[in-house]
C-alpha positions as CSV (number, residue, x, y, z in Angstrom):
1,X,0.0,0.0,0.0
2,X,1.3,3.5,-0.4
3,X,2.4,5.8,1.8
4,X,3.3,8.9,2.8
5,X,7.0,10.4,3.7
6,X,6.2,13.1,5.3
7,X,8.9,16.2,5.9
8,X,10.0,15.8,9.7
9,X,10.6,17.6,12.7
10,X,14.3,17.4,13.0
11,X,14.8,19.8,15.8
12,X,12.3,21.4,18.5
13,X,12.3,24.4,16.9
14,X,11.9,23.2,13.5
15,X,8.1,24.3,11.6
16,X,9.9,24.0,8.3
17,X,12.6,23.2,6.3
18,X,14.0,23.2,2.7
19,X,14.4,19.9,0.2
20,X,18.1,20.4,-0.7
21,X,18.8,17.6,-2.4
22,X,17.1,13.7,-3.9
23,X,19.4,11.0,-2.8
24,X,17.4,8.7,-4.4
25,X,15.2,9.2,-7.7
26,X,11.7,7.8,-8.7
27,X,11.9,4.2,-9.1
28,X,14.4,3.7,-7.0
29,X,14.5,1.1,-4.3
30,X,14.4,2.2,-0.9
31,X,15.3,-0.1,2.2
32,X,14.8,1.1,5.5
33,X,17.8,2.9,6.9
34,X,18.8,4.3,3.3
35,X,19.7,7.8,3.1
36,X,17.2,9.1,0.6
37,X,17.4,13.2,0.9
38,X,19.1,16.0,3.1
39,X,17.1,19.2,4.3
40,X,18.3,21.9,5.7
41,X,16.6,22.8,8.9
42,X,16.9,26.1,10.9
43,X,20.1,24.4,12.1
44,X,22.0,22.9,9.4
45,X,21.9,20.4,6.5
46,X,20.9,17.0,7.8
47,X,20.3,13.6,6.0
48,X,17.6,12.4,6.4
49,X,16.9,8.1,6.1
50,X,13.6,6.1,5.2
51,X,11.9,4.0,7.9
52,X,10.1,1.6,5.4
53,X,11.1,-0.2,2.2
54,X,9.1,0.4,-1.4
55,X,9.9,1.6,-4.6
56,X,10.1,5.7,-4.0
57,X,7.0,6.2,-6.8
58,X,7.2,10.1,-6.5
59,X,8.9,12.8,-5.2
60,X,5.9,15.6,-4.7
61,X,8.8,17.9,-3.3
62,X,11.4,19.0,-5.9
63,X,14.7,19.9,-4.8
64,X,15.4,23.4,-3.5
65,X,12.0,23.7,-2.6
66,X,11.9,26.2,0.5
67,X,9.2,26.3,3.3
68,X,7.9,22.9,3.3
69,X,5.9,22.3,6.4
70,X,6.7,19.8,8.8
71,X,4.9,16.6,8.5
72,X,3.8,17.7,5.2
73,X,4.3,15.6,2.1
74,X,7.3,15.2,0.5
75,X,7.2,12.0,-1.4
76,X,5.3,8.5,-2.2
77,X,6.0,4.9,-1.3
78,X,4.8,2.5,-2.8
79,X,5.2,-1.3,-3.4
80,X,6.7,-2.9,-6.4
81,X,3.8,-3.6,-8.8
82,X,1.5,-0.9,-7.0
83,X,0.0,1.9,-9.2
84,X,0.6,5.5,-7.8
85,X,-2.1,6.9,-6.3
86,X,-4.0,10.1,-7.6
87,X,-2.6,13.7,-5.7
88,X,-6.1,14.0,-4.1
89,X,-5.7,10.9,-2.2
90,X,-4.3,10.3,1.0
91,X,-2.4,7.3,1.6
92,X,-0.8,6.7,5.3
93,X,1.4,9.0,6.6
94,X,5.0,6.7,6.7
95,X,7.3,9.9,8.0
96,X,11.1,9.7,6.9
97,X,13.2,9.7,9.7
98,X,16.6,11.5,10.4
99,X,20.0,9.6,9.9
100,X,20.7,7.4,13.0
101,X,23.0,10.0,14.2
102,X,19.9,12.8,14.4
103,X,16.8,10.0,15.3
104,X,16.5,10.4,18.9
105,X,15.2,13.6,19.0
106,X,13.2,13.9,16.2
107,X,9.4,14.7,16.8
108,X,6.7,11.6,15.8
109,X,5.0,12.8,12.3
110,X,1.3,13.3,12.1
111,X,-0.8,12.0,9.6
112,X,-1.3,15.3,6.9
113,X,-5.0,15.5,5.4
114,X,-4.2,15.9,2.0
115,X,-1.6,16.1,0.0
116,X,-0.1,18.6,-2.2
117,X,2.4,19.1,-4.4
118,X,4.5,21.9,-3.1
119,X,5.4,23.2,-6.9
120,X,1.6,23.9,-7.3
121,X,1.6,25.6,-3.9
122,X,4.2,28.5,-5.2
123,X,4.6,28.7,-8.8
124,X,5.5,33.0,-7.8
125,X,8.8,31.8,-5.9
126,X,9.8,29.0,-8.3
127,X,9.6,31.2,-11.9
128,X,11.8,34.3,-12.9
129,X,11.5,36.1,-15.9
130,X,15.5,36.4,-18.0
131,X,16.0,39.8,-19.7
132,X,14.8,38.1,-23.1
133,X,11.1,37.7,-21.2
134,X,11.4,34.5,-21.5
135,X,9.8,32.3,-18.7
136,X,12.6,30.8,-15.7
137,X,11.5,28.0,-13.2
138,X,14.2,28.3,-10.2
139,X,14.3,26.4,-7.4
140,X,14.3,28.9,-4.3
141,X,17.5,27.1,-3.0
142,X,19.0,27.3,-6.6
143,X,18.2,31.4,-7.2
144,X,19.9,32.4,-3.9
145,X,23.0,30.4,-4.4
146,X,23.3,31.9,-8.1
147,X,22.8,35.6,-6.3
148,X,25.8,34.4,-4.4
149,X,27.9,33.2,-6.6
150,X,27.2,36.4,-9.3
151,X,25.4,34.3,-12.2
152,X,23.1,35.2,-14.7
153,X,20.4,32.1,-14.6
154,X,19.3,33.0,-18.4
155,X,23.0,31.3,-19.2
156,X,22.1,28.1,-16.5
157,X,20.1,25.0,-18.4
158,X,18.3,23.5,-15.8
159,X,17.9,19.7,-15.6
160,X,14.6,19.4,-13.2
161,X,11.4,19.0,-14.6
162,X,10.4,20.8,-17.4
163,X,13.4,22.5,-17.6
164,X,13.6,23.8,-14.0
165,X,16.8,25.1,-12.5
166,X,18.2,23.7,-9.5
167,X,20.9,23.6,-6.8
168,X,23.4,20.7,-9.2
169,X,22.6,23.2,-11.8
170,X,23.9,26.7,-10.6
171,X,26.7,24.5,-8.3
172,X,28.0,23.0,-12.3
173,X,27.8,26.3,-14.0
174,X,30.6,28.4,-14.8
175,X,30.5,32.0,-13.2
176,X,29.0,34.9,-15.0
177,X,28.7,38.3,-14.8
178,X,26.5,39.4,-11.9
179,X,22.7,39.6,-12.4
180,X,21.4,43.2,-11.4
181,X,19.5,42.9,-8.3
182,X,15.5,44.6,-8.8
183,X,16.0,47.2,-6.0
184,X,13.1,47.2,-2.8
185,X,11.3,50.3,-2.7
186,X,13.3,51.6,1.0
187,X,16.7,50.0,-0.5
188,X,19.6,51.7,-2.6
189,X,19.4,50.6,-6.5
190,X,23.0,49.1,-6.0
191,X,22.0,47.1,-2.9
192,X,22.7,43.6,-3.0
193,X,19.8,40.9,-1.9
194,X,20.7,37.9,-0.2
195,X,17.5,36.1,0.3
196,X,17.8,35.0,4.6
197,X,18.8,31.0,5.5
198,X,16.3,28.9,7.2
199,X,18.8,29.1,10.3
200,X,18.7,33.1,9.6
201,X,15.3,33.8,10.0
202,X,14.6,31.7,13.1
203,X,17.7,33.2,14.5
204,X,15.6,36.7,13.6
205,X,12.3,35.0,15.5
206,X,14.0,33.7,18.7
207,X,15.9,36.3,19.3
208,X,13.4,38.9,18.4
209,X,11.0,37.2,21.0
210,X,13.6,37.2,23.9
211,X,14.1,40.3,23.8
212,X,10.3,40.8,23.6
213,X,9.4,38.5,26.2
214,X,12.0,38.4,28.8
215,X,12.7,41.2,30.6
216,X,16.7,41.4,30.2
217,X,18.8,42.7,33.3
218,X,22.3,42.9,32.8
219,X,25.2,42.8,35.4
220,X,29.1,43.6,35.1
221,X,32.4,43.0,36.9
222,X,36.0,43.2,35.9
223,X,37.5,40.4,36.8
224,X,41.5,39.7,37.1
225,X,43.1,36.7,34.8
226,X,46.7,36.7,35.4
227,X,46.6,33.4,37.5
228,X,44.0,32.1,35.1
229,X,46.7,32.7,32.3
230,X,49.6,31.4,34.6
231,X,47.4,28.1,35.4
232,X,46.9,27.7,31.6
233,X,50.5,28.1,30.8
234,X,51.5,25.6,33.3
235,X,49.0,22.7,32.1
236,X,50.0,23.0,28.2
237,X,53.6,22.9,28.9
238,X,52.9,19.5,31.0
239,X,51.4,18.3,27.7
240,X,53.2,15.8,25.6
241,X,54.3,17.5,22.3
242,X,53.1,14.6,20.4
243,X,50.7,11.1,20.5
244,X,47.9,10.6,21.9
245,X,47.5,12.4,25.4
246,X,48.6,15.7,23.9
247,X,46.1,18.4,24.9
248,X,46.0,22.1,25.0
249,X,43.6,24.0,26.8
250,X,42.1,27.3,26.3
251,X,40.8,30.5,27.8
252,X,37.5,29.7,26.5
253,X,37.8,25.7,28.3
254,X,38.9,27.4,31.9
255,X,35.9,30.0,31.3
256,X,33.5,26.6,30.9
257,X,34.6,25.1,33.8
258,X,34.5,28.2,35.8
259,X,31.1,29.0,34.6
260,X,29.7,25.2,35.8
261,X,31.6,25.3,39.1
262,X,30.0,29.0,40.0
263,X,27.0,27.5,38.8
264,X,27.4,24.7,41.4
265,X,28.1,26.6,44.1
266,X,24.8,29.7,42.9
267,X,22.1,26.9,41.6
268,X,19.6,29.4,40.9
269,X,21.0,30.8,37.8
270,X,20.6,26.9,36.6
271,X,16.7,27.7,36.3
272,X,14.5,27.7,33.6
273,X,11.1,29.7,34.0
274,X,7.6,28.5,33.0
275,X,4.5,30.4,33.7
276,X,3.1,27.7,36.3
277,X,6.8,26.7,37.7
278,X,10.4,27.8,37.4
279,X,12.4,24.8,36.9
280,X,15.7,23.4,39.0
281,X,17.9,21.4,36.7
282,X,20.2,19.0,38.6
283,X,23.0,19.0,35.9
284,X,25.0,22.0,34.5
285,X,24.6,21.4,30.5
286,X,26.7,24.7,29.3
287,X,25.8,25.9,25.7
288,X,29.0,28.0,24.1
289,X,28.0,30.3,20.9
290,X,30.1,28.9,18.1
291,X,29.8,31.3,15.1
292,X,29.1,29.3,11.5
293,X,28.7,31.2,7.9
294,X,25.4,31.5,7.9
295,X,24.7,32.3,11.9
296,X,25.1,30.8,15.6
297,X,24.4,27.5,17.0
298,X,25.0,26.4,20.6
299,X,26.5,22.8,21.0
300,X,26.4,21.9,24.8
301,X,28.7,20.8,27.3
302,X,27.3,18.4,29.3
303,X,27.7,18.3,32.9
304,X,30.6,20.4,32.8
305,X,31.3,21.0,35.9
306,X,32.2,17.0,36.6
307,X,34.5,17.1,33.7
308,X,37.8,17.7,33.7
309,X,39.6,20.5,31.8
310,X,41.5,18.3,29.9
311,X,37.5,16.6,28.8
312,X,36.0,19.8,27.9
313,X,39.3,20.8,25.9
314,X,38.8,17.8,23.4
315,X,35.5,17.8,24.1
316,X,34.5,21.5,23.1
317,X,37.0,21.5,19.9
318,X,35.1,18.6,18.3
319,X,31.9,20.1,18.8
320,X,32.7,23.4,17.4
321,X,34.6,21.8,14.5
322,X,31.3,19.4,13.4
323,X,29.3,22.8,14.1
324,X,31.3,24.6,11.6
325,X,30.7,21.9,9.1
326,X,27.2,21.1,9.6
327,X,27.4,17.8,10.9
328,X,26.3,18.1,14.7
329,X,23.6,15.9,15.9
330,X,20.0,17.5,17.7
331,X,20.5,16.1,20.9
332,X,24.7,17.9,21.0
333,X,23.1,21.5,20.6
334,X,19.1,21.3,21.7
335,X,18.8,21.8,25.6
336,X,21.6,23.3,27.7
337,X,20.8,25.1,31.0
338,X,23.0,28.3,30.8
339,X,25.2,29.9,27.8
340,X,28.1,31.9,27.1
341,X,29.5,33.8,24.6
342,X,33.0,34.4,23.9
343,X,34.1,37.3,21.7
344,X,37.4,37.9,23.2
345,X,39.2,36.7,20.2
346,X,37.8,39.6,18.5
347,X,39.0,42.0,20.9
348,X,36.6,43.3,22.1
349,X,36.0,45.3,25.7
350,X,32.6,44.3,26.5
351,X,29.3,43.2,25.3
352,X,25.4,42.3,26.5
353,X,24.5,39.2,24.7
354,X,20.8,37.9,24.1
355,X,19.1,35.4,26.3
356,X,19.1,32.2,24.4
357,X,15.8,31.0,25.4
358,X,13.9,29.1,27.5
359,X,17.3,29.7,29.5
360,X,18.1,32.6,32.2
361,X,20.6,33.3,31.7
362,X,23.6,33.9,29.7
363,X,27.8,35.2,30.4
364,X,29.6,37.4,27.6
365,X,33.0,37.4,27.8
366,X,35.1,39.4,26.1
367,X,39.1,40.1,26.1
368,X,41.9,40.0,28.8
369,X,43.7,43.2,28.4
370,X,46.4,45.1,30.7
371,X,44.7,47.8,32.8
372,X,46.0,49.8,35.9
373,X,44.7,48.5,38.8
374,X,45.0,49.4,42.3
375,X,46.4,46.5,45.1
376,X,46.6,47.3,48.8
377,X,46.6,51.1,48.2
378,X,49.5,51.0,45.1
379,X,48.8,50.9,41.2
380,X,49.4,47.9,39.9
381,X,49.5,46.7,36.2
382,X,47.1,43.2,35.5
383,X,45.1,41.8,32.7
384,X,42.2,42.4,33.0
385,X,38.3,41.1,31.6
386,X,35.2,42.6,31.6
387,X,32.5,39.6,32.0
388,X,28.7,40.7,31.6
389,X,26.1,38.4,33.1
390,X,22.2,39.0,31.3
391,X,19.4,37.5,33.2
392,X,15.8,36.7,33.3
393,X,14.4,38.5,35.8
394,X,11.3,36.5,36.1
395,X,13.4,33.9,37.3
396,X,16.2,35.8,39.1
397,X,16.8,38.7,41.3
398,X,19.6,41.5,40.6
399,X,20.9,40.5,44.1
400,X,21.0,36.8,42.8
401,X,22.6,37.8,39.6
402,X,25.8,39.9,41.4
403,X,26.3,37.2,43.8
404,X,26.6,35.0,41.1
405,X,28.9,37.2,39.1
406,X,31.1,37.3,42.4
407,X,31.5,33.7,42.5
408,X,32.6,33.0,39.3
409,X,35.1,36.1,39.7
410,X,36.4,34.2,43.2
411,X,36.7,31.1,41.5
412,X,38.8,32.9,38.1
413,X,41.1,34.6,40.4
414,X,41.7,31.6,42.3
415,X,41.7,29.1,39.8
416,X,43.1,25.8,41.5
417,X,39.3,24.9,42.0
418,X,39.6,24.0,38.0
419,X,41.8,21.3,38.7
420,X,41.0,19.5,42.0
């Protein structure tokens, strides 16, 4: 009988996602476990495998096609011998499921009530018309990687069906002269449109309702890192220069641990609010902002503060490097009970960062740098870091939020709680 594979729900915040690419064509066989597509969630690109075996009888979802609702259609099943069924009917809902790597945390599909094809949904964002006025069919995903890369799609022969240009198509063609962007009525003629990522525009939502919805407060305090520096000097040079058990740790790995331990020791920054309850989480799950081309995702240390810095070094490199090339699994960067985000690399003095919601709270830190200080009445030279804590205050209480702030500071001046 034919059924259904329905787009899923490949991350928590995930209402819709874009059909990059086929793995598999019509009349293809499909086993359970094969890989037979890869959409690109609000996240990143994921592969996505079948949970059923059949003959893939039709793909109602081209490639490139953008917005495609969760659980919504997005090709047929059938068995070998079976005659496809009409567009109008509804066979069972079979939903694809995410390579075994993303399965775990992948929302069950519902069944859809009908199903449509989602070329006929929105012929006005698949068709262009070239400078000759002849009629273009582009795939959304194909049209802004073209923009990107400068070419003129009246030069690109599409190989989709009835002629329609798609990603393989612009990625194959040779690079032309840049196609004139149609200016926006507030925008300069010259501007140049770069239609906004999947992972863009929820970035735009979640953020946009944080700062809508939780009332920010922000807290600052200077806080000393010479013996920080000295610590972390002293633990790479005790690291072999080659093999296996070589290691080298951070700034950003001591901040982790620091972060969890002051977290241990001032549980109610651990908190999540909820309009009937605010919520106590036992284990310290730190998400770090890792900066990727098209935005920011948050890969999480789990229980950090049990690990050592030696396990969050490793630990916190490969998470960063598989978020940087797409390849992170849902359950390494959905959850996470507190952030931080480290711009010190970039120099900078200090910055408020954006609540990364549901969580309460969240640490910027930004560079060491030598300031004048004063010690026991003398000026004094140290480096020196500006850390700024942003909290919900629905959850927690200015006082709650400085006391905090001086824990951590205790524990980064006096680092030997890291190790031990």
């Amino acid at each position: 009988m034919a059924t259904n594979i329905l787009m899923p729900a490949l991350s928590p915040t995930m209402t819709e996602g874009t059909v990059s690419r086929w793995l598999k064509k019509e009349g293809d066989k499909v086993r359970s476990g094969d890989l037979i597509a890869e959409i690109e969630t609000d996240k990143a690109t994921m592969e996505v495998e079948a949970v059923d075996e059949g003959i893939l009888g039709r793909i109602v979802v081209p490639e490139g096609t953008e917005g495609v609702k969760v659980n919504s259609p997005i090709a047929i099943l059938v068995e070998e011998g079976e005659a496809l069924p009409e567009l109008s009917d509804t066979p069972p809902a079979k939903a694809a499921a995410p390579a075994p790597q993303t399965a775990s945390q992948s929302e069950p599909a519902k069944a859809p009530t009908s199903v449509q094809p989602a070329t006929s949904a929105q012929p006005s964002r698949s068709a262009d018309s070239s400078s000759a006025g002849k009629r273009l069919f582009v795939s959304p995903l194909a049209r802004r990687i073209a923009a990107q890369k400068g070419l003129d799609l009246a030069s690109v022969k599409g190989t989709g069906p009835n002629g329609r240009i798609l990603r393989r198509d612009v990625d194959g063609a040779q690079k032309a002269a840049p196609v004139a962007a149609e200016p926006a009525s507030t925008a300069p003629a010259e501007a140049k449109r770069v239609a906004n990522s999947s992972m863009r525009k929820v970035i735009a939502r979640r953020l946009s309702e944080s700062k809508q919805n939780v009332p920010h407060f922000y807290v600052s305090v200077d806080i000393e890192l010479d013996a920080l520096l000295a610590l972390r000097a002293q633990l790479n040079a005790a690291s072999p220069s080659e093999g296996e058990g070589q290691f080298k740790i951070s700034v950003n790995d001591l901040m982790i641990k620091a972060v969890a331990l002051a977290l241990r020791s001032c549980p109610g920054l651990n908190v999540q609010f909820t309009e009937a309850e605010t919520l106590h989480f036992p284990d310290i799950d730190i998400s770090m902002a890792v900066s990727i081309p098209d935005g920011l995702i948050t890969p999480i240390i789990r229980q950090a503060d049990r690990k050592s810095l030696r396990e969050i070094s490793a630990e916190a490199r490969d998470l960063a490097k598989r978020a940087r090339d797409g390849k992170l699994k849902p359950e390494e960067f959905q959850g996470g009970t507190f952030s931080i985000s480290n711009m010190g690399m970039f120099g900078v003095r200090e910055f408020s960062a954006i609540i990364n919601p549901p969580q309460a709270g969240i640490l910027a830190i930004a560079a060491g740098e030598k300031r004048a200080v004063v010690r026991g009445g003398e000026l004094a030279v140290a480096t020196v870091m500006t850390a700024t804590l942003s909290v919900d205050h629905r959850a927690v209480d200015g006082a709650l939020g400085a006391k905090w702030l001086n824990a951590l500071r205790d524990i980064v001046q006096n680092p030997y709680r890291l190790v031990i």
